[in-house]
Phi, psi and omega in degrees: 000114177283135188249326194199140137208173181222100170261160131354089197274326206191192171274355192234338208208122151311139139263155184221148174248152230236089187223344161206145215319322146345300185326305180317304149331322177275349192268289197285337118004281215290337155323301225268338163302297210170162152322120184233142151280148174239126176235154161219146162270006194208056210265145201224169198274328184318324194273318176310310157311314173278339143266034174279284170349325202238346188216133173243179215076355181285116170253099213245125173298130192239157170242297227192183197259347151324284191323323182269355169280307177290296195309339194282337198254351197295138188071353168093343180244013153063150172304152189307320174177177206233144164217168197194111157284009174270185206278167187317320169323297181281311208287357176254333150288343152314295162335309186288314162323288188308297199275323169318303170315316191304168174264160172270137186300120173326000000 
């Protein structure tokens, strides 16, 4: 039964995939590394934390803007960054998200 894999994204940044609690190790391995994208088909907020917790490099696939309101919120200090295939519309309300969220610049 296939469970995990970690392909390549770039020369810099792992996808790694999230689908059982075994995983997370391997999320925070390859964190530890370098920039990992995280995807699950079935993201629940519990897993996202503990590896916020435990890591920084954490990058999270996001679809729509619920999804990108928790990672920008998980811990109160949010994922590292967001990555996204939807179309320019949603990836610019995402977007809108993020600076809203931000502290402002000096």
């Amino acid at each position: 039964m296939w469970r995990r894999t970690a392909t390549w994204c770039g020369p810099d940044v792992q996808k790694s995939r999230f689908q059982v609690t075994a995983d997370e190790a391997e999320v925070i391995r390859l964190a530890r590394q370098g920039p990992v994208v995280v995807h699950t088909p079935d993201w629940t907020i519990i897993p996202l934390e503990n590896l916020v917790a435990q890591s920084h490099n954490i990058f999270v696939e996001v679809k729509d803007e619920d999804a990108a309101r928790t990672a920008l919120g998980v811990l109160e200090k949010g994922v590292d960054a967001w990555w996204s295939r939807c179309e320019a519309a949603m990836i610019k309300k995402i977007a809108r998200l993020v600076k809203d969220a931000s502290p402002p610049v000096p």
